[in-house]
C-alpha positions, 0 to 999 in steps of 0.5 A, spaced: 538 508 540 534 513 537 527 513 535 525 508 528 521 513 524 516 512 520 516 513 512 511 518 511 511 516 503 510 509 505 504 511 510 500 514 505 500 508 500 501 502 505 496 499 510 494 494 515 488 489 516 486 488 523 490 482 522 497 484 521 497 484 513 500 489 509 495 491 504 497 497 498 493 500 493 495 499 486 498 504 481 496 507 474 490 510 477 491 518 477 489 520 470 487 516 463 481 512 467 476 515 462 478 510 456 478 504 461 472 500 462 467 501 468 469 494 471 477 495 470 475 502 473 473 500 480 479 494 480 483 500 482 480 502 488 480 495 492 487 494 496 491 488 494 496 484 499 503 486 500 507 480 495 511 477 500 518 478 498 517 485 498 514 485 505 521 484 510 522 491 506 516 496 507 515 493 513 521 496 516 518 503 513 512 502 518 516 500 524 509 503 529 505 500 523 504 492 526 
């Protein structure tokens, strides 16, 4: 069988806590923030859990991630 690779655009946006839950960042954080409050800014920031129906998929993106 050959060997599981690992999804490298799904490795720099995902991750994992220490317990084993995926985590990803949120997107629309790149340009246009300057208008948004300062609040609204740093909400961008903080990593959000995976939701559950997608997380059978991305999880077989990360096959070493777990």
């Amino acid at each position: 069988m050959p060997k599981a690779k690992t999804h490298k655009g799904a490795q720099k946006r995902l991750g994992f806590t220490g317990t084993g839950k995926l985590m990803r960042t949120k997107g629309l954080k790149s340009h246009l923030r300057r208008k948004r409050s300062y609040r609204s800014r740093t909400l961008y920031d903080e990593m959000l859990p995976v939701s559950p129906g997608d997380e059978k998929r991305l999880r077989r993106l990360l096959p070493n991630g777990a």
